[in-house]
Every structure is written in structure tokens, then in C-alpha cells.
NUSE-645833 format. One line per 2 residues: number of its first residue (from 1); their letters; for each residue z, y negated, x of C-alpha. Coordinates in Angstrom, 2 decimals, decimal comma. Layout:
# NUSE-645833
NUM) A) Z Y X | ...
This chain:
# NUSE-645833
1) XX) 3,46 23,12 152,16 | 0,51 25,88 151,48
3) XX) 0,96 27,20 148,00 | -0,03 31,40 146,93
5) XX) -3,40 30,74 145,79 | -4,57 28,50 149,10
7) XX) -2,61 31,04 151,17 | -4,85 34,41 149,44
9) XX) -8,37 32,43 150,34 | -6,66 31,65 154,19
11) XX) -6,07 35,03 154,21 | -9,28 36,48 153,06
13) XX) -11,41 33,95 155,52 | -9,51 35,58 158,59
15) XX) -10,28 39,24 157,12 | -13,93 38,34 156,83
17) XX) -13,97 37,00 160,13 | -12,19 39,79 162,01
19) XX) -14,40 42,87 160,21 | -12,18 46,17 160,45
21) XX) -9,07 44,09 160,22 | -6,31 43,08 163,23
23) XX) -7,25 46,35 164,94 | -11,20 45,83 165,41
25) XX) -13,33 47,55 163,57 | -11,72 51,03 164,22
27) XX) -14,77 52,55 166,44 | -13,27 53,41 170,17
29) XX) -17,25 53,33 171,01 | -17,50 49,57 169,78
31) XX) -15,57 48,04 172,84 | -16,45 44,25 171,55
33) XX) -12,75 44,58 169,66 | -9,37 46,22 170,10
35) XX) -9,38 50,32 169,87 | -7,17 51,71 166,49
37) XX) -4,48 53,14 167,83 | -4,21 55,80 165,51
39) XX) -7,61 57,71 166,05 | -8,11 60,28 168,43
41) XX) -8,67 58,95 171,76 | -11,97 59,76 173,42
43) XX) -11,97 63,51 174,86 | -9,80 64,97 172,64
45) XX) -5,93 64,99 173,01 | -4,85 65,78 177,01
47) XX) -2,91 68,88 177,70 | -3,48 72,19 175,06
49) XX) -5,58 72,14 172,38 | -2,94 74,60 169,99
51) XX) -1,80 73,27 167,29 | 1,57 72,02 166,81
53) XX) 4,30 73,19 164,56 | 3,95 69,48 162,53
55) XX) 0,03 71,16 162,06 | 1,29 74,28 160,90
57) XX) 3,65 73,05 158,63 | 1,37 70,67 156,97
59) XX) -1,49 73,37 156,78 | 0,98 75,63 155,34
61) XX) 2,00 72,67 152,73 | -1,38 72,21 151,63
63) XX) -2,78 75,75 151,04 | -6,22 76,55 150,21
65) XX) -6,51 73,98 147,51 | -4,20 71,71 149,15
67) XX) -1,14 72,32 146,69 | 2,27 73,53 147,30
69) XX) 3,64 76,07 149,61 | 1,94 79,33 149,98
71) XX) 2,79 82,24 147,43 | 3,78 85,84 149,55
73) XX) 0,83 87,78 149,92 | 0,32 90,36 146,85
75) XX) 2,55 87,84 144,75 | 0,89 85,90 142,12
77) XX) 2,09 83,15 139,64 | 2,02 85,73 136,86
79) XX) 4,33 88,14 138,30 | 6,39 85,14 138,91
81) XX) 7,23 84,48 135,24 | 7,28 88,12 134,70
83) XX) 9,97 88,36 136,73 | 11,66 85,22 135,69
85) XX) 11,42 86,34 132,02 | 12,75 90,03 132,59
87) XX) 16,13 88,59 134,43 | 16,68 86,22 131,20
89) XX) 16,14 89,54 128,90 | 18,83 91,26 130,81
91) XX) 21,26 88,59 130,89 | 20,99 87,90 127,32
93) XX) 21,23 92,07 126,80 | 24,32 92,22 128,89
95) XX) 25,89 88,95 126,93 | 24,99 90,13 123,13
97) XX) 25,27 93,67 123,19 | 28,33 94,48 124,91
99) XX) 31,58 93,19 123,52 | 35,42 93,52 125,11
101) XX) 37,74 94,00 122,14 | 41,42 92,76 122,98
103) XX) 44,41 95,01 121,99 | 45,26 92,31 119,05
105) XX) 41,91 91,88 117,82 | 38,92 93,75 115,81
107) XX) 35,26 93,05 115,79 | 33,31 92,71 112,63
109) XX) 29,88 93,99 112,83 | 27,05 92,81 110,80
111) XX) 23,43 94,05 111,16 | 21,08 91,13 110,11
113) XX) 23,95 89,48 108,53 | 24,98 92,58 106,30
115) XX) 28,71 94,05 106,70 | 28,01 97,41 109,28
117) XX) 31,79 98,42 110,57 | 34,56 97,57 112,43
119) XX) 35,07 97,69 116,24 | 38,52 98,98 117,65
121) XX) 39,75 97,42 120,59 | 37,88 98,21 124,09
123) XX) 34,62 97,71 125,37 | 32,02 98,33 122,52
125) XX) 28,34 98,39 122,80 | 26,04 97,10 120,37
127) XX) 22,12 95,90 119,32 | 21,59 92,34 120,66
129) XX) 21,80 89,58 119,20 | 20,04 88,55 116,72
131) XX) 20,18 91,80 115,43 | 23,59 92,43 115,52
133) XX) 26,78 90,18 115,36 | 29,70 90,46 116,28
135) XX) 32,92 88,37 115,61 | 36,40 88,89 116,66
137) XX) 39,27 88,65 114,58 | 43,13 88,20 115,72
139) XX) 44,96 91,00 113,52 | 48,82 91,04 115,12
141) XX) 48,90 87,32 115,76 | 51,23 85,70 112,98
143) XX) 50,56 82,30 111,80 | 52,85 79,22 110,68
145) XX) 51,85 76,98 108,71 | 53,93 74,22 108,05
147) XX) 54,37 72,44 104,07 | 53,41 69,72 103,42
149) XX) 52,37 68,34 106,92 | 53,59 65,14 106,25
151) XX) 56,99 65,04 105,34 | 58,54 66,31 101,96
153) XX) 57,00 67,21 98,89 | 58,32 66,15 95,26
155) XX) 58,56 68,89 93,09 | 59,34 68,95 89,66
157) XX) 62,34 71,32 88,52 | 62,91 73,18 85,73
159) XX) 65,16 70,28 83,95 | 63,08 67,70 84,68
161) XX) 64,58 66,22 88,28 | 62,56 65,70 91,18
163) XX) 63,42 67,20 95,08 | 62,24 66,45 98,05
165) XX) 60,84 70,27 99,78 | 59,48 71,36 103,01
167) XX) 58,90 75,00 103,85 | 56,71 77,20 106,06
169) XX) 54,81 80,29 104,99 | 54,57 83,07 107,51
171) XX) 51,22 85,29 107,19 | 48,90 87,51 109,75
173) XX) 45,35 89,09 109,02 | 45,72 92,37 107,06
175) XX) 41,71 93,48 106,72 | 39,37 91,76 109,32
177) XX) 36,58 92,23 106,84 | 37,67 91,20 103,53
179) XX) 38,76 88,43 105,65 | 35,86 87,46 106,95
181) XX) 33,57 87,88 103,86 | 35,65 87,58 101,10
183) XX) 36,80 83,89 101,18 | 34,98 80,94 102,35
185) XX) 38,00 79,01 104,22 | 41,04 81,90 104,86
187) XX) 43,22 79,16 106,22 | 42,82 76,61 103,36
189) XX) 43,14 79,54 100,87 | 46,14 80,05 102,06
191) XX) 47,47 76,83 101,99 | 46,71 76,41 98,43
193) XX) 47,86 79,37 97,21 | 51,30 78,65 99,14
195) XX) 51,16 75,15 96,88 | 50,88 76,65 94,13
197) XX) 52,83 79,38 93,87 | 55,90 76,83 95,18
199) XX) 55,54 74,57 92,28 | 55,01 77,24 89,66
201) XX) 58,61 78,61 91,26 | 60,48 75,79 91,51
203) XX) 59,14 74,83 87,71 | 61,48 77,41 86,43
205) XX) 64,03 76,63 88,67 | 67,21 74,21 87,97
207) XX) 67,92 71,45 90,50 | 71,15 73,22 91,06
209) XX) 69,79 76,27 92,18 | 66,89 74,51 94,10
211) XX) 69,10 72,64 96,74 | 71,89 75,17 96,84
213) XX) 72,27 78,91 96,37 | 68,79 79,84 95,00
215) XX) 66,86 79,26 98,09 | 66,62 82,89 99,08
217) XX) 65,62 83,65 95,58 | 62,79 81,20 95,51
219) XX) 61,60 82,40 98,66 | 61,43 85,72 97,77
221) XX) 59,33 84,72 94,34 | 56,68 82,87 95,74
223) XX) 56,04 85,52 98,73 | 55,50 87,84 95,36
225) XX) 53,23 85,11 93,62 | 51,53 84,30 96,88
227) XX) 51,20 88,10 97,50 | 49,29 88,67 94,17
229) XX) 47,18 85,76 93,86 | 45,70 86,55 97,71
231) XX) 45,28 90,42 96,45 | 43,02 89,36 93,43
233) XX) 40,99 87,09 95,77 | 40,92 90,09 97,70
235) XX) 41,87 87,93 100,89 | 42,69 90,28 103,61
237) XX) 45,88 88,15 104,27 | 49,65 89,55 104,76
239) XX) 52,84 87,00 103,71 | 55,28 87,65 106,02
241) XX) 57,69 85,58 104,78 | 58,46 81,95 102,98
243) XX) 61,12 80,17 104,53 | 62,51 76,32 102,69
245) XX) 63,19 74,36 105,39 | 64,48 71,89 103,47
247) XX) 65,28 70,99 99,38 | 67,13 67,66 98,95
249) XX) 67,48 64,84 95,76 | 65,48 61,89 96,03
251) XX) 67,09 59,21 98,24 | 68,28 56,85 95,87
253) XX) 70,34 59,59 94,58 | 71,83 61,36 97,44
255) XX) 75,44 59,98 96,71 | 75,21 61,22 93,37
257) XX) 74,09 64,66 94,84 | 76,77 64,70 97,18
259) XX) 79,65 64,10 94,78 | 78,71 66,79 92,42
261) XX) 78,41 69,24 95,44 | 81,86 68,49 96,53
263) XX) 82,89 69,13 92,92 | 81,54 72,23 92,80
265) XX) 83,06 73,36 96,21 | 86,44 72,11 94,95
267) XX) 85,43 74,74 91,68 | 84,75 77,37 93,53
269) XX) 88,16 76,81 95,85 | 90,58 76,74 92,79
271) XX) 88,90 79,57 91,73 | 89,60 81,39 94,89
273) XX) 92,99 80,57 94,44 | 93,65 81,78 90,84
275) XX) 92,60 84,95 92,05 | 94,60 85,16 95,02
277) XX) 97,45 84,20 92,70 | 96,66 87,08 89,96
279) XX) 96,16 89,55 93,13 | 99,72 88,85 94,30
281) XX) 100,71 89,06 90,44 | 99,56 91,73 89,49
283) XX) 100,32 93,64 92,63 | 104,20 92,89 91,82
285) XX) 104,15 94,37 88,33 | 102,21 97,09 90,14
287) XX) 105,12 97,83 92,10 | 107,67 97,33 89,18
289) XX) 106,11 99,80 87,26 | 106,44 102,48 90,22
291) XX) 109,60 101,55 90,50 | 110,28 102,41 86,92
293) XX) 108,62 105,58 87,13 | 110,73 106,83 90,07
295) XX) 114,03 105,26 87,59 | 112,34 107,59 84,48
297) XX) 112,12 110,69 86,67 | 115,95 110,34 87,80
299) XX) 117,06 109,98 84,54 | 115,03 113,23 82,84
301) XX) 116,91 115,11 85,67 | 120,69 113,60 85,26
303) XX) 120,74 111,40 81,94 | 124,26 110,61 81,69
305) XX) 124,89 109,71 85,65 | 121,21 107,53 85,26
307) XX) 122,20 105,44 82,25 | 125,87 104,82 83,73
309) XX) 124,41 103,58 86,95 | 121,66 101,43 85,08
311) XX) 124,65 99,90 83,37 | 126,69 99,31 86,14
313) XX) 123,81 97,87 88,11 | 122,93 95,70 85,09
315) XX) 126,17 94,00 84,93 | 126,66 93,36 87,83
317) XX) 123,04 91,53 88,40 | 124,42 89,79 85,15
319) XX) 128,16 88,67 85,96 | 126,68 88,22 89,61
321) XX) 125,59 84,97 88,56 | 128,78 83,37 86,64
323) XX) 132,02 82,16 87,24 | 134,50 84,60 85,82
325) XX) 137,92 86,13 84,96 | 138,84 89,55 85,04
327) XX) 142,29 90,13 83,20 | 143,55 94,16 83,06
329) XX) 145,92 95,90 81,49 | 149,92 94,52 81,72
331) XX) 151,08 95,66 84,93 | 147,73 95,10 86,98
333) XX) 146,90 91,84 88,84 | 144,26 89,71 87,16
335) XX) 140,99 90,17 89,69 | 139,69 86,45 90,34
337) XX) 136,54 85,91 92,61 | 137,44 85,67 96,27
339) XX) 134,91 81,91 96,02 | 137,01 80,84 93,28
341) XX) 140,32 81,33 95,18 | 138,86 79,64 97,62
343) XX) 138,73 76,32 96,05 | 142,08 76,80 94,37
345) XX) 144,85 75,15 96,28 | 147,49 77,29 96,98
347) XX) 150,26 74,44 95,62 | 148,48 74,50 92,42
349) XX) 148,18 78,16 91,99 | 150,25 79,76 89,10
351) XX) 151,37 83,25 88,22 | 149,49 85,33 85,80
353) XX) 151,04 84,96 82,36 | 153,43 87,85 81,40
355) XX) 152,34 90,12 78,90 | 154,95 91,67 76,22
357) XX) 158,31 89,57 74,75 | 161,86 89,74 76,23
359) X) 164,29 92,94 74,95
């Protein structure tokens, strides 16, 4: 086994010996050794002396100095970046200073970073950038943001009792610039104001009203607050709305909840009812008393026939109601109620006593 180093001197003993290495020693005059086969035979290549297209190529390659590819004549390496450098100062003109404005949206200008105008929707032309900037705000598009993100929120009432509440406060972009320069963080300015507002609200609120009929009225309150605080920070922000998505007790204390709500809807039923009941009363003495009148105007027109009639009818709505006996003058048959004589058997009826003595 030959190891690297006794292999090297083997190797540099046959080099020494065969000068010009396995090919000879590269002259095609010397004919002691093999000819190189890649020098030029003697006499020059056979057939046309033209170069080829491989010559051409690689002349072309190497240039004068033996560099890259040829430049064009009457093109230098100046002109080059001149020309590279104007096609990057167009397309950063054409990308800074001309701006599309949507339908929905106006551009706030600034001119080294100071307030200049407001674009209206189209395509607007400006100084490039950095002269001029130019950012886009969304004024039609209405946002929702959702409290608290997380499930509910406890709030503290008025009397002291905690509810869970969730709501969601409506609001769009009013002024792009007061928007813009006004406020550090518009959408976190919002948010907080919407949290505040709420729990100064509901701190004046009863738990009653909270989770029952004085949602609308709470909503409409902290709009206002929300409104005015966002005006004094001069925010550039519209509320469109506050809507409580939901305002319920605690959960340990939903039962309790429950069975004083169904109290109060049983309240608010008998109440119903006791003024059905007065309607319908009163209604009736309503009519009595044009009854009466119509009675009073007969009677200032025939007084006498009015006050028999009002007799008659009187008695008889009285005696209509009572078992009775009718006995006339002598000579007349008693006048007994037809239901009376009805129950009477006929073996146990009896003449009507006699009135008078014997002559």
C-alpha cells in the first residue's frame, strides 16, 4: 500500500523525467516526443483562413481591453447611468405626484409636513414626494366597534348593583383633517371616550331602568356625552349611533332578576285591566246620563204624561221582581200572577173571599 506523501515524490520523479509532461514537451518541431494536440498544427489550419463565428464571438467578448461585451458605438458608460437615473426620476414623479382620489375618500395634503388642503375625489396632481404628502382618508365608510371585545363589562349602577353590558358604537370620519392632526390614535380615542361616557351614564342610572325600559334612553345620552367630549378634542369624528347589545344581572343572581321581572309584568297586566274595567264603567254611566238627558227633555215638553210614565215604569221594574197579590174593588176578580197560578193546584184553589155582610 503507497501512502500520499510516497505517491507526490512518485509522481514528481515521472514529471521530471518526461519534461513538458505526458504530451512531450509541446514543440511540433521537437519530434523526439509526442506532438500537443492542442497547438496549431504545422502550416496553419487546412481549408480557409476566416475566422469562425466561435472567433468572433470571443473577440467580441473580450473588447479592446479584454472586458465585457462591446458598448454601441457613440454610447458610453456615462450616458448609461444617465439614462438609468432619468427613468427612476420619472417613475418616482409619476408614483408621488399624481394621486387617484376614490368617491368615499379625501386626500390630506401637507407641504413639508405642514397642513396645505384637501383633495376632492379624482385624479389630483401634486409636488413629489418628499415635498408633498399625501394621505387618504375613508369619509362615508361607517365603523363598528364592538364593547368590550371580550365579553361583558360590569358596570356600576346608580344604586349600587352591578350588570353585565355589551354595546357597539357606530361612528364615520366627519373632517379628514382635524382627523388626521388633531388626535394621535382616532380609533383608540374613540374607544375611550365610548367607555367613558357609558359608565358615567349608567352611574346615574337604576338597575331597573338599565336592563329594561331605559335602554333607548341610555343610548341616546352617551351618543350626546360621546358627541361633546370628541367636539372639545376637536376629533373630526361623527357618532352615528350607540346601540346596548346586551344589559343583564350578574349570574349568580339571574333567578332573582327573573322573578322580579315577572312581577313587574304581572303589575303592569292588572293594571291594564283596571283600566279596561273603568273604560267599560265609565262608558255605562256615560250612556245613563244620555239617557237621562233625553228623559229631562221629554218631561220639560209634557210634565204630567212624563212623571206618570216614570211611575208606571218604576213600579213595575219594582213589583217585577216579587211575588204578589193584587185585590180590587168588591165586584172585580183578584189579579194573581199567571206563574203563581201555575203552581197552585186547581183542587186546592179557593174562591176570593166575599166582600160586604149578608142583608
Amino acid at each position: 500500500m503507497i501512502t500520499l506523501p510516497r505517491w507526490f515524490r512518485r509522481q514528481s520523479i515521472l514529471m521530471n523525467e518526461t519534461p513538458g509532461g505526458p504530451w512531450g514537451p509541446g514543440n511540433d518541431d521537437d519530434k523526439s516526443g509526442p506532438r500537443n494536440p492542442w497547438a496549431v498544427p504545422p502550416g496553419g489550419r487546412k481549408g480557409t483562413s476566416k475566422p469562425t463565428a466561435l472567433d468572433e464571438f470571443l473577440k467580441r467578448a473580450r473588447g479592446a481591453g479584454g472586458g465585457g461585451p462591446q458598448l454601441p458605438p457613440g454610447v458610453t458608460a456615462r450616458n448609461l447611468w444617465l439614462i438609468g437615473t432619468g427613468v427612476i426620476v420619472a417613475l418616482w414623479l409619476v408614483f408621488t405626484s399624481i394621486h387617484q382620489i376614490g368617491p368615499q375618500q379625501r386626500g390630506v395634503v401637507t407641504y413639508f409636513g405642514r397642513y396645505s388642503g384637501i383633495l376632492e375625489p379624482g385624479i389630483r396632481l401634486t409636488l413629489p414626494a418628499p415635498i408633498v404628502d399625501v394621505e387618504k382618508v375613508d369619509v362615508e365608510q361607517v365603523r363598528n366597534d364592538d364593547f368590550p371585545r371580550d365579553g361583558g363589562e360590569n358596570v356600576l349602577t346608580g344604586d349600587r348593583n352591578i350588570i353585565d353590558l355589551a354595546y357597539t358604537v357606530r361612528w364615520r370620519v366627519e373632517n379628514p383633517r382635524d382627523f388626521v392632526f388633531e388626535i394621535k390614535d382616532p380609533e383608540e380615542t374613540v374607544r375611550a371616550t365610548a367607555e367613558s361616557a357609558m359608565r358615567a351614564v349608567v352611574a346615574t342610572t337604576t338597575l331597573n331602568e338599565a336592563i329594561g325600559a331605559g335602554r333607548t334612553t341610555i343610548e341616546a345620552r352617551v351618543t350626546r356625552a360621546m358627541q361633546q367630549i370628541l367636539d372639545d378634542y376637536q376629533a373630526g369624528v361623527r357618532i352615528q349611533g350607540v346601540s346596548i347589545k346586551q344589559a343583564s344581572a350578574p349570574a349568580s343572581l339571574v333567578d332573582d332578576f327573573n322573578a322580579v321581572t315577572a312581577a313587574q309584568q304581572e303589575a303592569v297586566a292588572n293594571l291594564n285591566n283596571a283600566r279596561s274595567y273603568s273604560q267599560q264603567v265609565i262608558a255605562h254611566a256615560q250612556g245613563e246620563a244620555a239617557a237621562f238627558d233625553k228623559v229631562y227633555e221629554q218631561y220639560k215638553l209634557a210634565p204630567e204624561v212624563t212623571r206618570r210614565r216614570m211611575y208606571y215604569e218604576t213600579m213595575e221594574a219594582v213589583l217585577g221582581k216579587t211575588d204578589k197579590v193584587i185585590v180590587e174593588t168588591p165586584g172585580v176578580a183578584p189579579w194573581v200572577p199567571l206563574d203563581k197560578l201555575r203552581k197552585v193546584p186547581d183542587a186546592q184553589a179557593q174562591p176570593a173571599p166575599q166582600q160586604g155582610g149578608q142583608r
